[in-house]
C-alpha positions as CSV (number, residue, x, y, z in Angstrom):
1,X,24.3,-264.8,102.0
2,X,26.9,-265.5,104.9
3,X,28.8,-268.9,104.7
4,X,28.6,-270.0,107.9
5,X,31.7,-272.8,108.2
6,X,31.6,-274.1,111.8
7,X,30.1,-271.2,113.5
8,X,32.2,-269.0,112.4
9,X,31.8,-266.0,109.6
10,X,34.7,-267.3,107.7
11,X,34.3,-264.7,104.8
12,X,34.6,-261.8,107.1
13,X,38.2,-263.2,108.1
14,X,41.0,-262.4,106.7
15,X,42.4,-264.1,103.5
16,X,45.1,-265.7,105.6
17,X,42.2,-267.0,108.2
18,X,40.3,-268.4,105.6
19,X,42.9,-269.8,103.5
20,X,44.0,-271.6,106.7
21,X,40.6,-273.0,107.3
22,X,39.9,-274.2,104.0
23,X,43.0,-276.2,103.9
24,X,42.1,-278.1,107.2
25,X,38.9,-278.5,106.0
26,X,40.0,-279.9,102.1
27,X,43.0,-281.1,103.1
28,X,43.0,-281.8,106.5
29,X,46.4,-279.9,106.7
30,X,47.6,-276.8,107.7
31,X,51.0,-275.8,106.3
32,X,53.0,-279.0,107.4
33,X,50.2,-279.7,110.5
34,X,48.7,-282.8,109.5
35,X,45.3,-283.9,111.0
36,X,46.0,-287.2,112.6
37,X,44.3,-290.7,111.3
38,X,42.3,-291.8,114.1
39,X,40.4,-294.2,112.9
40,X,36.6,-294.8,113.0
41,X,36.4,-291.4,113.7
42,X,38.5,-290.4,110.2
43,X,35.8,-292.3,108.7
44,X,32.7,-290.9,110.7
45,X,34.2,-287.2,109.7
46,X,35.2,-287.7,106.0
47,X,30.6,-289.0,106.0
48,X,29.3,-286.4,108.0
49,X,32.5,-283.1,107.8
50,X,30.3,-280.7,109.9
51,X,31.4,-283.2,113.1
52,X,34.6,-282.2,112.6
53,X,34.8,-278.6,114.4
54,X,31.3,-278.0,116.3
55,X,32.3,-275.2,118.6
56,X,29.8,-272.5,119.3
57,X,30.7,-270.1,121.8
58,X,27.2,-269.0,122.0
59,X,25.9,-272.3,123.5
60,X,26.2,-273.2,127.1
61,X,27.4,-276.7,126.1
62,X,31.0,-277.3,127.9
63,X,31.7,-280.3,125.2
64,X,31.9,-279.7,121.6
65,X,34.2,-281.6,118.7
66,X,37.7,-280.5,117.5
67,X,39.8,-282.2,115.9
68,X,42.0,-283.3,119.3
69,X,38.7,-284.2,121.2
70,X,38.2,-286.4,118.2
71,X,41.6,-287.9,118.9
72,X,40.3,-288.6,122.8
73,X,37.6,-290.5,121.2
74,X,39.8,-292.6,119.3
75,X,41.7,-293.9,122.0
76,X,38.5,-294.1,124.2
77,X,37.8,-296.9,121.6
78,X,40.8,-298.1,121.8
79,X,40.6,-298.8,126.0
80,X,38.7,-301.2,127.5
81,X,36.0,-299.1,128.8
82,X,32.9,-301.1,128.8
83,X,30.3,-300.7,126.2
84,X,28.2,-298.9,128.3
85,X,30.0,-295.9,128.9
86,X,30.6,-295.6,125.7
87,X,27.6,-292.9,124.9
88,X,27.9,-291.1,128.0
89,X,32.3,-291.3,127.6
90,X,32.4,-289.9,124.1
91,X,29.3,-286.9,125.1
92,X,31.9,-285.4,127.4
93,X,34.3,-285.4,124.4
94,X,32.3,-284.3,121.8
95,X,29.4,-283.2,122.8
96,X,26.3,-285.1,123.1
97,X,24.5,-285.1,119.9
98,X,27.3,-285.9,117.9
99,X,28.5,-288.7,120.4
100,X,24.8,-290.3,119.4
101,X,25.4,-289.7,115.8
102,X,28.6,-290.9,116.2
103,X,27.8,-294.4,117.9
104,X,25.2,-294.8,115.8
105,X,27.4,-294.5,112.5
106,X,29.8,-297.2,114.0
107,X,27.1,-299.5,114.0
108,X,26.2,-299.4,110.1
109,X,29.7,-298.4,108.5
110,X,30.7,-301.2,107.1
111,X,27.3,-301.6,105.0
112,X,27.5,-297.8,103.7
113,X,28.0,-297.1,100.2
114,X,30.6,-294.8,98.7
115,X,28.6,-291.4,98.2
116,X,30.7,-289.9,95.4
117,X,30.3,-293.5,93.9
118,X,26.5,-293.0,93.8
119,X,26.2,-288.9,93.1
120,X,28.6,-290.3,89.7
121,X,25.4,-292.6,88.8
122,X,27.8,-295.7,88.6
123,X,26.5,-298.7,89.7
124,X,26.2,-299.2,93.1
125,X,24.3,-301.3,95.9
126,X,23.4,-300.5,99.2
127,X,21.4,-302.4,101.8
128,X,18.0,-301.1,102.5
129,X,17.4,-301.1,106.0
130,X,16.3,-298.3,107.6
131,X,19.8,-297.5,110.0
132,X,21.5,-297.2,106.8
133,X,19.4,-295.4,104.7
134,X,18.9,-292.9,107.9
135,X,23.0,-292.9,107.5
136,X,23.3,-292.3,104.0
137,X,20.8,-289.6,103.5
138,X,22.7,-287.9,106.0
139,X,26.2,-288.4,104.9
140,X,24.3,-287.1,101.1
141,X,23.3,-283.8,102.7
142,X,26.0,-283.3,104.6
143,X,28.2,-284.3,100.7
144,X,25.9,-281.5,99.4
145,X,26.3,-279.0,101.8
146,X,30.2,-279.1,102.2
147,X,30.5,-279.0,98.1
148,X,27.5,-276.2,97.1
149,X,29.0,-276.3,94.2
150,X,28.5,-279.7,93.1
151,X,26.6,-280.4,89.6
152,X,23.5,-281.7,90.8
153,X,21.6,-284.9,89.1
């Protein structure tokens, strides 16, 4: 089976190529290239990873999420652009279905549990309305599917 990391083939790349990409994608770091901190959206990418890099030269769409269009989104929070831009603002950064899935993590991150905390089987509490759980699921799959590997309970 092919892994498929961002669209791309990445075990039919070279060993530099994919040494490279699994350093920004561990790491965030490539050599001495730091990924920048920017935020809300460091914590949206670190719960859902695939957001990071979403580019698919196949697709017609003109917007898609790297790591600087991530960086325009940060300081697009950080203006004063009214709140009802925001959707339509961030689309044309990121694309459009990670813009919704985006906003829509802003709005319950503060009551998401750590998900290493709960795949450990400590003790943990998390609220049960249905935004959240939508968000956790989510940011479980997407745990599961960046670490394949992982011991499952």
């Amino acid at each position: 089976m092919y892994e498929v990391i961002y669209g791309l083939l990445l075990n039919s790349a070279a060993p530099a190529v994919q040494s490279s990409a699994y350093q920004l994608m561990l790491d965030r770091r490539v050599g001495k290239y730091e990924l920048p901190e920017v935020g809300y959206c460091g914590a949206c990418i670190s719960y859902k990873n695939e957001h990071l890099f979403t580019f698919d030269a196949k697709k017609e769409h003109k917007s898609f999420a790297i790591p600087r269009s991530w960086e325009y989104v940060g300081s697009i929070l950080q203006s004063s652009l009214d709140a009802s831009l925001l959707l339509e603002t961030i689309s044309g950064a990121v694309g459009c279905d990670v813009a919704v899935s985006f906003l829509s993590f802003l709005k319950v991150m503060d009551r998401l549990p750590d998900i290493e905390k709960i795949l450990s089987a400590d003790d943990f509490s998390y609220s049960e309305e249905v935004d959240v759980l939508y968000a956790l699921s989510s940011g479980i799959v997407s745990y599961y599917l960046q670490n394949p590997s992982q011991e499952r309970m």
